[in-house]
C-alpha angles and dihedrals in degrees: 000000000000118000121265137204116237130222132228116242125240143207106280089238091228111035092033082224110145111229115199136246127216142253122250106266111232089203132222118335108241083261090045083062101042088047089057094046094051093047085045089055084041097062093040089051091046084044101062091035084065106035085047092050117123092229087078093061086061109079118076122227125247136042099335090057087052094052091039083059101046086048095058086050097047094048119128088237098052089045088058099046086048091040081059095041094060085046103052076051 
């Protein structure tokens, strides 16, 4: 957010490559900021909406939860999704 001084870049002293500095940073516009803080309010805001959600009062603890959860990973359904996803990479 705040503005930044750059730095030049320099000669890299065993290759001789030339690795680049940066620019100075203006920082954010007075709307970039507002816009931040808004989206940052935002999260907190989501965050407690989920973390507060009566869903979460519903497992129980123990044994059972644990399996539950296994159960959820190891579904035909999530192993495909996974099964795509190391593919697209």
């Amino acid at each position: 957010m705040e503005p930044l001084p750059g730095w030049p870049g320099r000669e890299h002293p065993h290759t001789g490559e030339v690795i680049p500095g940066r620019e100075d940073s203006p920082g954010y516009t007075p709307e970039q900021a507002a816009e931040e803080k808004r989206l940052w309010e935002l999260v907190r805001e989501l965050s407690i909406a989920v973390s507060t959600h009566p869903y979460w009062s519903k497992p129980e603890r123990g044994p059972e939860l644990v399996e539950a959860r296994m159960a959820l990973k190891h579904h035909p359904d999530v192993m495909a999704a996974l099964g795509d996803l190391a593919e697209a990479a």
